[in-house]
C-alpha positions, -999 to +999 in steps of 0.1 A: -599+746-130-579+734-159-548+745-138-557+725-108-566+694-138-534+700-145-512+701-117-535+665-106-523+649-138-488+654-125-494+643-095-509+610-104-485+603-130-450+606-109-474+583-081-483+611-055-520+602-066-535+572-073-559+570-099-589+570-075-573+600-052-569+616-088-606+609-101-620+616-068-603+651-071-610+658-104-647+650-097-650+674-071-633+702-087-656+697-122-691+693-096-677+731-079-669+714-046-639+737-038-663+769-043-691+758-024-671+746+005-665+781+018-637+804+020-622+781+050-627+748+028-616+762-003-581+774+015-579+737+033-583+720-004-560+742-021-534+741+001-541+702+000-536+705-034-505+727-040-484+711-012-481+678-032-475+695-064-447+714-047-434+682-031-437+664-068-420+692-084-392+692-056-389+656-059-388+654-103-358+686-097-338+660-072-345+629-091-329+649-121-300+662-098-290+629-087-282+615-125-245+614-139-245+615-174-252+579-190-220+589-214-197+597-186-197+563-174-198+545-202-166+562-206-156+552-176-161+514-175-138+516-213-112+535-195-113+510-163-112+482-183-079+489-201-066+499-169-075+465-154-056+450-187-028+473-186-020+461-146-022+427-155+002+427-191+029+447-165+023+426-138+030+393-162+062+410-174+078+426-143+075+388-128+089+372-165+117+394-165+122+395-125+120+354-119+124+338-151+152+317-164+144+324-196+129+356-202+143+376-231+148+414-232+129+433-252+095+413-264+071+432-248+049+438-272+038+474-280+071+488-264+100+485-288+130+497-264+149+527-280+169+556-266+154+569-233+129+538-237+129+504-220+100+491-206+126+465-189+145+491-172+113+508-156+094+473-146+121+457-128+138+489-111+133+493-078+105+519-080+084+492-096+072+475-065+059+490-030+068+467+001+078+440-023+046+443-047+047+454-081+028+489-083+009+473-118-007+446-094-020+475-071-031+491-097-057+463-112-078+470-080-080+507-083-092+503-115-114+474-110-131+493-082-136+522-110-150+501-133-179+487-109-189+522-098-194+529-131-216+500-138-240+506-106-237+545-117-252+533-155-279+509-141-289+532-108-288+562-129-269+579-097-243+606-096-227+593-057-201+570-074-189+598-092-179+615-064-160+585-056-146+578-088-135+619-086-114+608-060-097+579-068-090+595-100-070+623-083-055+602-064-042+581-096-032+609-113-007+625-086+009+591-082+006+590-119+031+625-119+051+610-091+057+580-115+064+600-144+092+619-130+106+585-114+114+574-150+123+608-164+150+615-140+161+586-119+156+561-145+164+580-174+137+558-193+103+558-202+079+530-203+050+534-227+030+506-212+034+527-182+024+559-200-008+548-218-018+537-178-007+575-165-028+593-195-056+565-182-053+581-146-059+613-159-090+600-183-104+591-150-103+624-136-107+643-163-141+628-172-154+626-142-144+665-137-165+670-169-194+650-158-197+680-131-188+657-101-168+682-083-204+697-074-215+667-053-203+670-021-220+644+004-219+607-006-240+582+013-215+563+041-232+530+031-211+532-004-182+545+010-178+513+033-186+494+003-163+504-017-139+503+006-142+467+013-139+459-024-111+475-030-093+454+003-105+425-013-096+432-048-065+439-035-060+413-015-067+391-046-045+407-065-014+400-044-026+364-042-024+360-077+006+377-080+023+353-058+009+328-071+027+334-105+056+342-094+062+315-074+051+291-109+082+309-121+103+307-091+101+268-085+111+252-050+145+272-038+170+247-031+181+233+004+211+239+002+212+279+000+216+287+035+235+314+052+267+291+064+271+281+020+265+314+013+290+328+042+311+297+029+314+311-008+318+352-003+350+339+021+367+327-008+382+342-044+385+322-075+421+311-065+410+298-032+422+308+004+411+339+025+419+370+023+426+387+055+412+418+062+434+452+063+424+489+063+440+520+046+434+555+049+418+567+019+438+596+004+451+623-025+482+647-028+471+680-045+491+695-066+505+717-042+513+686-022+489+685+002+472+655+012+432+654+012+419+627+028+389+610+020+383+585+052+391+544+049+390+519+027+390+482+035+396+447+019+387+409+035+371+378+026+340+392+013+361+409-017+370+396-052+407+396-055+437+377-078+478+376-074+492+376-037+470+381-004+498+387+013+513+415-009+523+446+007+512+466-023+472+468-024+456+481-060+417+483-056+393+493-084+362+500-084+342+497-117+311+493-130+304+470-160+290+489-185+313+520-181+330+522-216+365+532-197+360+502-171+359+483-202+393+497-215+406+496-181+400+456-173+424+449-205+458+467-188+441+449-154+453+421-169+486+431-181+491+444-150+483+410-133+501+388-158+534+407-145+528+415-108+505+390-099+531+375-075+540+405-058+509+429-059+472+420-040+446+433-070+412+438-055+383+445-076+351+466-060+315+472-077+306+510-083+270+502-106+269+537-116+221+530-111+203+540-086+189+507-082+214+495-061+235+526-056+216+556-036+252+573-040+250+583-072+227+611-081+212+597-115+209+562-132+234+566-162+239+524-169+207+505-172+221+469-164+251+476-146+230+461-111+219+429-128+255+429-147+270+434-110+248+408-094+253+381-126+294+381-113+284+383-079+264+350-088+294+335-112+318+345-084+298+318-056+308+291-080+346+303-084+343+318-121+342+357-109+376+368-129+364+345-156+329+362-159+342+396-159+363+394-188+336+380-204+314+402-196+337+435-201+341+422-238+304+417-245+295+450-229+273+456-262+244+435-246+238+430-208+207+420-207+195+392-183+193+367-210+227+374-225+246+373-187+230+337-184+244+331-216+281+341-207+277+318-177+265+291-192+294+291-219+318+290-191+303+256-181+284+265-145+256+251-124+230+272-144+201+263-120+226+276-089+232+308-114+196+313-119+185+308-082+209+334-075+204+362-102+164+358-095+171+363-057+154+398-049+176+427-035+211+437-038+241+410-033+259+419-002+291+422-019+278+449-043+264+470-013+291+469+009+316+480-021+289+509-028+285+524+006+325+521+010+331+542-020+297+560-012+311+574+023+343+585+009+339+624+012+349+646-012+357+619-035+339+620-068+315+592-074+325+581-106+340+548-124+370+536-128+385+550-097+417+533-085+437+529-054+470+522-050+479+513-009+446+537-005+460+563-024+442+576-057+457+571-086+452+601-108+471+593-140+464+581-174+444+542-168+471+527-189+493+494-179+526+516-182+516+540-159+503+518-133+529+497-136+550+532-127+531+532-099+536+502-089+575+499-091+576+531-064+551+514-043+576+483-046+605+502-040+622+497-071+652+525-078+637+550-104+664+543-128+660+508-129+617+517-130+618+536-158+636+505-177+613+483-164+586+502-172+595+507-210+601+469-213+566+462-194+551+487-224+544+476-261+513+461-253+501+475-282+527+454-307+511+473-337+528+467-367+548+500-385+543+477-423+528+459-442+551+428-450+560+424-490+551+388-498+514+385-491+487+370-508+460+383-521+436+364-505+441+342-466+424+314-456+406+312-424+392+281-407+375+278-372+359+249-366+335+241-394+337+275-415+362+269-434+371+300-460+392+327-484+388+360-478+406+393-496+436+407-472+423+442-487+393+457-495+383+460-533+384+484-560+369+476-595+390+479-631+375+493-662+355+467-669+339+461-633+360+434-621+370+431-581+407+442-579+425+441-545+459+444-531+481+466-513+474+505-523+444+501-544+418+526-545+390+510-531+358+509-550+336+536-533+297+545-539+291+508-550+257+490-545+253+449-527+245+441-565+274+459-582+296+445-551+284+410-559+287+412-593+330+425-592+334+395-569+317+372-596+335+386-622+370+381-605+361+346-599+352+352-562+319+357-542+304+383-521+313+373-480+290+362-459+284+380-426+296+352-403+327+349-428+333+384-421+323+387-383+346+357-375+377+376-398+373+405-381+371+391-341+394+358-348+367+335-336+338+317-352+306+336-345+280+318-324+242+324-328+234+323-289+202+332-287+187+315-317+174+344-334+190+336-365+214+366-363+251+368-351+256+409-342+236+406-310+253+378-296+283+369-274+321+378-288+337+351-289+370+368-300+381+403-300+360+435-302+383+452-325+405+434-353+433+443-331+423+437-293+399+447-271+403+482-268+399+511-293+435+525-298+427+558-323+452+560-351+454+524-354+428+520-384+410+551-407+385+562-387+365+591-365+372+614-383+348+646-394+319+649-415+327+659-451+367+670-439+380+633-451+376+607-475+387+572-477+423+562-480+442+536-501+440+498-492+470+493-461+477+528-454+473+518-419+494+486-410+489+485-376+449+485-387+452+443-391+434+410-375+453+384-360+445+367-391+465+394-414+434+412-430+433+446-431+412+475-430+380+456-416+370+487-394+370+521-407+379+538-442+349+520-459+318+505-450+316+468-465+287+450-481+283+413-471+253+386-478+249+367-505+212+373-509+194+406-511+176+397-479+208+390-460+228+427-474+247+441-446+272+470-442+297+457-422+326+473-399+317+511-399+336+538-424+361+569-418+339+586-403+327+568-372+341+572-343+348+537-327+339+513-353+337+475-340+333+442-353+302+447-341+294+477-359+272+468-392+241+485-407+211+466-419+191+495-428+207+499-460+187+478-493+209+465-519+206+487-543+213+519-521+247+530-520+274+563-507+306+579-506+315+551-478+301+516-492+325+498-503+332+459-501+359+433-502+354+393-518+354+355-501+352+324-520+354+285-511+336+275-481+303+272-495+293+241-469+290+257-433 
């Protein structure tokens, strides 16, 4: 009897019984009804009895099944919400730095960009979007639709949406992998935005794995449908939004971009006319003199091209403009067309060695050369291509979008035009057709600068003397009287065997505004810690920014600013372009060595090997000068500049780098630090900018 009390008890407190089915029952079984009923009772009212408890039992076991862990989804809705936040933060920025004027690279905030790092490169490649929506915008819905399974899995107390959320999350986390290996290999760049949203992919899966979801098998069709038509509609919101923004970016397009104007402007090159088109057969001689060929090559009005359209010798480049040689290569370009511009065609092709706007090139080794390709695309429309590409070229250091507005608005064009054009989605057509040109050449290596000379490739040395070799066959010139004129085109270089006797010790430089006096040599520092300078002084090595300043003070002199120093070493007064208060990550407005353009090795004391060298004597190197006749600003010793503590800067790289730059400083270095390599030279006057 207390069993049976029992097993009633249950059944009126999970609601089988009421509480008068359960006193009734109860009654009877104290008063001995069940015993007195007979043996054919007694089995009716037992059975009566056990079948519910059985069914309560059966019902409490299933009730208990059907739960998900309360923890698993609070999990869950944490994990979906910074997915939700993540979408929308890339979404913003792949539209800022896709369609607006004045985005800047790099200020996304919690991805500094560093080697094999650019959150840039990844959200504006061409792998960000699917059919012309960026992949962070799809990815808000997905993760929306998580979160509110989780929330009706909490308040139902229901293990069905984990099922679902099981699925979605391996779904996320293959596309996650895809992803990953996307930026690995053909981007060469990792986004850690983009990261923290794959390890959330996996955190979906991973706790919904734990939560045992994998054992629940049959999910009730009404939520599948549900779910489905929120996450169309989420989805569908999404890409509203989405356009929405971007179009607040975007602004009206202008009338007057149609496809006659833009016919009109690829028919033309910055000198005017049309060039008319002409084939050659794309070809090599072995050594063995045999003749390889690699198909055809051809040049019309869509091309960029300088000197004489009708020129019976044809020199086509293609280049790409952040290869380092490219770079090297534009500066005897322009030798080259200085002297034969009247009787030689120079055509110039795009090669962007990306995969974002080259598929024939196996990985992305340049980051911007497609926007930097498409920027002189955009200059070239408004007649400024040759100009923007020697502009470009010398401020390879920084090709970001904001600095290639920059070069075209220092050139004086329509920057609204530029901008229209550089946000314009998809590949200019003068890029691709020069890519799939050099693309279908078989057998020829897909690599930058490649040169051809009447469709021949050039194979020598990518220097102005022997192109211009070159050349003078192609022209027919008699070898004897080549060679001559070959050796008269060379001396490019002009670099200086000595150092001329009668110099001061200090020249004054003015450009513009800055006005200053600043030490031919670098210094070294007597017995009693004075500056000293002059040809064939040791210069002072191991010195501190404090002990640097205070030789200068004690000659009489000051420490050099940076902008004093920067606009010795490129013959130019720096310009702050960007506002940032610094100078090193802007525009050159002169020359990226003291000497030129290029990097000639020999010319100054540098790249030489670790701990096999030390610094030489002031003017060992005479050809290692500025146009302004200071010496020794790159290489043999590192220089301090500022004339704060907060502003110390080592300036123009030491003996051992290997292509030191007026652009090459280190800030990383406090004023009281010093090495074998720091050294400095003085300034003085000019204390009014």
């Amino acid at each position: 009897v207390a069993d049976e009390l029992k097993k009633l008890a249950e059944l009126r407190d999970s609601g089988v019984l009421s509480d008068e089915e359960f006193a009734e029952q109860k009654a009877r079984l104290l008063a001995g009804d069940v015993a007195e009923a007979g043996d054919d009772k007694a089995s009716d009212t037992a059975s009566s009895v056990e079948e519910p408890v059985v069914a309560s039992k059966r019902a409490v076991e299933d009730d208990k099944r059907g739960q998900a862990p309360a923890w698993a989804y609070v999990l869950l809705i944490l994990v979906a919400a910074f997915g939700v936040f993540v979408g929308g933060l890339m979404t913003h920025h792949h539209d800022v730095m896709s369609y607006d004027p004045n985005a800047q690279e790099g200020q996304l905030i919690g991805c500094a960009a560093d080697e094999g790092v650019n959150c840039d490169v990844v959200n504006t490649s061409s792998y960000s979007e699917l059919m012309g929506i960026p992949i962070a915008t799809l990815a808000i819905p997905v993760y929306l639709l998580v979160l509110i399974l989780s929330v009706i899995g909490l308040m139902k107390k229901r293990r069905e949406p984990l099922t679902l959320i099981l699925a979605l999350g391996v779904g996320m986390s293959l596309y996650s992998v895809f992803l990953f290996y996307i930026s690995k290999v053909e981007l060469q760049n990792l986004c850690t935005w983009c990261v923290r949203n794959y390890i959330a992919s996996f955190a979906v899966l991973g706790i919904a794995l734990i939560a045992g979801a994998w054992r629940d098998r049959v999910v009730p069709m009404a939520l599948v449908k549900a779910s489905a038509l929120l996450l169309v509609g989420a989805t569908l919101l999404a890409m509203g939004g989405e356009r929405m923004y971007r179009q607040s970016l975007i602004g009206e397009q202008p009338k007057e971009l149609s496809k006659q104007a833009d016919a009109a402007k690829l028919s033309s090159s910055d000198e005017g006319g049309v060039l008319e088109p002409r084939s050659f057969k794309s070809f090599a001689v072995d050594r063995r003199g045999r003749e390889i060929v690699y198909g055809t090559v051809k040049i019309g009005p869509g091309n960029r091209w300088r000197g004489n359209p009708k020129a019976e010798v044809v020199v086509i480049e293609y280049a790409d403009l952040e290869c380092p040689i490219c770079r090297n290569a534009a500066v005897h370009f322009d030798r080259l067309y200085a002297a034969y511009g009247d009787r030689v065609l120079f055509v110039y092709k795009h090669f962007p060695i990306n995969r974002r706007c080259n598929s024939h090139v196996r990985r992305s080794k340049h980051n911007y050369a497609c926007i930097a390709a498409k920027a002189s695309e955009c200059a070239g429309d408004q007649g400024h291509f040759w100009h923007y590409l020697e502009t470009t070229f010398r401020n390879q250091h920084n090709l970001g979008a904001r600095s290639l507005r920059s070069h075209a608005k220092a050139l004086g064009l329509d920057m609204k035009k530029f901008n229209q054009c550089l946000r314009k989605r998809g590949t200019p057509d003068g890029v691709k057709n020069d890519t799939n040109e050099l693309g279908g050449l078989e057998k020829m290596r897909k690599s930058t600068p490649k040169v051809l000379i009447n469709g021949e490739l050039y194979t020598g040395g990518l220097s102005a003397e022997g192109l211009a070799r070159e050349i003078e066959r192609r022209l027919g010139t008699d070898e004897g009287e080549a060679a001559f004129l070959v050796e008269a085109f060379g001396g490019g270089d002009n670099a200086p065997s000595e150092i001329p006797q009668d110099l001061s010790e200090m020249q004054s430089i003015e450009y513009g505004d800055l006005k200053f006096q600043i030490d031919r040599f670098e210094a070294g520092r007597d017995d009693d810690g004075k500056a000293v300078t002059g040809k064939r002084v040791i210069p002072s090595t191991g010195v501190t920014w404090h002990g640097a300043k205070e030789a200068c003070e004690a000659a009489g002199k000051r420490l050099c600013r940076a902008e004093e120093w920067f606009a010795a070493c490129q013959g130019a007064a720096p310009k702050d372009d960007n506002g940032n208060g610094r100078i090193f990550d802007d525009r050159i407005e002169g020359s990226l060595y003291p000497y030129g353009d290029v990097h000639r090795p020999g010319r100054c004391w540098d790249g030489h090997k670790r701990n096999a060298y030390r610094p030489v004597y002031t003017g060992e190197h005479p050809a290692c000068v500025s146009r302004d006749g200071i010496y020794d600003l790159t290489g043999n010793m590192a220089e301090w500049v500022g004339d704060t503590p907060g502003k110390a800067v080592l300036m123009g790289g030491f003996y051992e780098d290997r292509r030191p730059s007026c652009l090459t400083y280190d800030p990383n270095w406090g004023p009281s630090q010093s090495s074998i390599y720091t050294g400095f030279r003085c300034c003085s006057g000019g204390e009014g900018k």
